[in-house]
N, C-alpha and C positions, 0 to 999 in steps of 0.2 A: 239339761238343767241340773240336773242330782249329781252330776262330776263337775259343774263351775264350782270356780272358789267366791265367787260373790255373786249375789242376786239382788239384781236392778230393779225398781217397780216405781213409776211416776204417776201422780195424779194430784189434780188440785192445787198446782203450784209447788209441791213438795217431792223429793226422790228421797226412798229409800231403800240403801246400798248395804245386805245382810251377808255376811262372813258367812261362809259353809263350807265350813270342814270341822263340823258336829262331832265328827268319830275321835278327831284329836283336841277338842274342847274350842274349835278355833286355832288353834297356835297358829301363830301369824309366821309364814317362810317365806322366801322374796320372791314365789310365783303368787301368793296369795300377794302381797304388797304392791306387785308387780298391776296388778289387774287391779286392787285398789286404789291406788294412782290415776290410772290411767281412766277408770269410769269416772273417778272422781272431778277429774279434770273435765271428762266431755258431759259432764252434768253443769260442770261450773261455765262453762259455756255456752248452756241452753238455756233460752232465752226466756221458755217456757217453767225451769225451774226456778224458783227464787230461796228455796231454805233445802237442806240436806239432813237427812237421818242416819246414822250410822248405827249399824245395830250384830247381834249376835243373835243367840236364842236362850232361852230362861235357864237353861244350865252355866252356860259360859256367853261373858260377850270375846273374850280371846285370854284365855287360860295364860298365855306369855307367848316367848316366841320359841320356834320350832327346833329345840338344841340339838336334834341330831343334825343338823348343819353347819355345830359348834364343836361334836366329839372331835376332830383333827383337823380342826381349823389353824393357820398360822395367823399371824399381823400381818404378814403377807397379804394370806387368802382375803382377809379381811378387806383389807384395802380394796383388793381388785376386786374383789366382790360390788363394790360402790352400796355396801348395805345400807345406806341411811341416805339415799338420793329418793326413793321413792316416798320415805317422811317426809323431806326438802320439799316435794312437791305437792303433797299433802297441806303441808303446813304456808304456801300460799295459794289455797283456792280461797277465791275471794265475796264467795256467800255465805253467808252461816253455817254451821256444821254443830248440827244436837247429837251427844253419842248417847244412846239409850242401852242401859247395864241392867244386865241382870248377872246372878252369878258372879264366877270365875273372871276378875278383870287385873290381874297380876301380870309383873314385870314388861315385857312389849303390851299387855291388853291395858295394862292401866298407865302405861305412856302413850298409848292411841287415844284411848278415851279424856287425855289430858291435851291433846293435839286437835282436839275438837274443842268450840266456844261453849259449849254447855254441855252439864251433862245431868242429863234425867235417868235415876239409879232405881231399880226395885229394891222390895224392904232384905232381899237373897243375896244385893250385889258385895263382894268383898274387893277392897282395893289392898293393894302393897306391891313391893317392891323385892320378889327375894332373891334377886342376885348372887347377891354377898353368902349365899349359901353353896353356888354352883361355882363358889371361887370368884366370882366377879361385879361388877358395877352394872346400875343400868346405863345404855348405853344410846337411848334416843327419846334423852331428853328429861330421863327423870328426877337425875338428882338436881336438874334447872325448874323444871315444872313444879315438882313435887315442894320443893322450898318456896316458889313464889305463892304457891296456893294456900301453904298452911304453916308455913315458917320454918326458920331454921334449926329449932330444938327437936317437934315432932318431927321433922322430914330430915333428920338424922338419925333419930328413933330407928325410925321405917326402915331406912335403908340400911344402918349398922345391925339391926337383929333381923331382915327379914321378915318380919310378921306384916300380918291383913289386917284391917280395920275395915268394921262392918259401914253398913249404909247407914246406919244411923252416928255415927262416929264419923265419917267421912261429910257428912251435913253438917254437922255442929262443926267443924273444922273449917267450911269453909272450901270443900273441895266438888261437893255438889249441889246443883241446885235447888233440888227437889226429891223426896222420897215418895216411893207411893208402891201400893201392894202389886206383886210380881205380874198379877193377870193383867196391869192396867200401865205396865212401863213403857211401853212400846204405842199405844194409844195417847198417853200421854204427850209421848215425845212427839209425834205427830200433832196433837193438837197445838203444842206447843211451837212446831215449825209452822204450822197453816197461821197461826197467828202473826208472824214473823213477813211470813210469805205474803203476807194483807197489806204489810208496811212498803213505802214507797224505794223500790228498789237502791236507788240512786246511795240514798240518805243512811240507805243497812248498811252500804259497802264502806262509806265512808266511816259511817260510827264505830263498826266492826275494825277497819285498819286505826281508828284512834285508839279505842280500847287497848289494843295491843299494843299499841305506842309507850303505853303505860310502863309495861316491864320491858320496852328497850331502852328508853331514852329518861335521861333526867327530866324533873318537872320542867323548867323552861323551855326544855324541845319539846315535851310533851304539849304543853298547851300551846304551842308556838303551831305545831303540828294539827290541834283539834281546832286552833281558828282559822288555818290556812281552808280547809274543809268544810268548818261553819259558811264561811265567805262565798267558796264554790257551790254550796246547794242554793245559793240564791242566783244561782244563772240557772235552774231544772225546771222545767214544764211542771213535774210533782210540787215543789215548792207553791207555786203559784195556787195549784190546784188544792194543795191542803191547807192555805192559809183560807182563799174565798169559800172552800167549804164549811172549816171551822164558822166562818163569817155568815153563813147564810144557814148552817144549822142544818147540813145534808152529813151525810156520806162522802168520803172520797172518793174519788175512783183515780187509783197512781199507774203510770203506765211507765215506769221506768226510762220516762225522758226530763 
């Protein structure tokens, strides 16, 4: 387990999926990606999971990504590399995804944690983007992400000088959703998936692909999109079940049918 690059750990409806390559801060390389992906995906599959934690450790959640696989790289290499297939796959699993920051969350660390739907940050985490220092662009996904979170003046800031912005700064922006002191980020973020994990399976996946509708599509496909799914949760077993509960003053109990 001390040579994997990520550690798996489920219970109570929730998985969380910890980066481990501590010795290089995280830095994310496409064997680390590579297995990120891929548990990712057989978590978003398990029927038993309903919300995903994505996490590092209180120095770094991924410091960037791993440039010595950048020192003599061509356009070429790049290409055939397929580097950005295992984002691709990342970015449609279709349960919730809470990235929990502490530390170091710069250039790939802080376009992962922007490729997850929330993000619960310790009061240590630092986000930015500094490319433009190693000569280059971010490259998955940030100068898209990083503008729709916080706009286009600051998220030109970022990316033309480089510089981090603390957790507290990264809050009032708009880019997290919550702060809380370093011992308690990772706790947090769990409670904050079990809560998630309580809601009626069906009805997260659908609200989760509207939200996101958001920044693909103009408003009228957006909401064209958020009724088409409104409409469908009223054929769900859950539906039923959380209206007559609401109505009788229990509990629900949602079974993701």
């Amino acid at each position: 387990m001390a040579d994997a690059l990520i550690l798996v750990t489920a219970a109570g409806g929730i998985a969380t999926v910890t980066l481990n390559r501590p010795q290089v801060l995280n830095a994310l390389n496409q064997a680390l990606m590579e297995e990120l992906a891929s548990a990712m995906e057989a978590l978003d599959r398990d029927d038993a999971v309903r919300s995903l934690v994505v996490t590092g450790n209180a120095r770094a959640f991924a410091a960037g990504a791993d440039v010595h696989e950048f020192v003599d790289a061509t356009p070429a290499d790049m290409v055939r590399a397929y580097r950005f297939q295992q984002w691709e796959r990342i970015r449609r699993i279709g349960k919730p995804v809470i990235a929990a920051v502490s530390g170091f969350a710069l250039g790939g660390g802080c376009e992962l944690a922007m490729l997850c739907d929330i993000i619960v940050a310790s009061e240590t985490a630092r986000f930015g983007q500094p490319e433009i220092r190693l000569g280059l662009i971010p490259g998955a996904g940030g100068t898209q992400r990083l503008t729709r979170a916080i706009g286009k003046s600051r998220a030109m800031e970022l990316i033309l000088t480089g510089r981090s912005i603390t957790a507290a700064e990264a809050y009032a922006l708009g880019l997290v959703s919550r702060v809380v002191p370093v011992e308690l980020y990772l706790d947090e973020a769990k409670a904050l998936a079990r809560e998630i994990a309580a809601q009626p399976p069906i009805a997260v996946r659908m609200a989760k692909e509207a939200v996101l509708q958001a920044f693909e599509t103009p408003l009228g496909g957006g909401l064209e999109f958020e009724r088409r799914c409104f409409h469908l949760l009223f054929g769900t077993e859950d539906k039923r079940e959380g209206i007559r509960a609401f109505l009788e003053k229990r509990p629900a109990h949602f079974t993701g049918r």
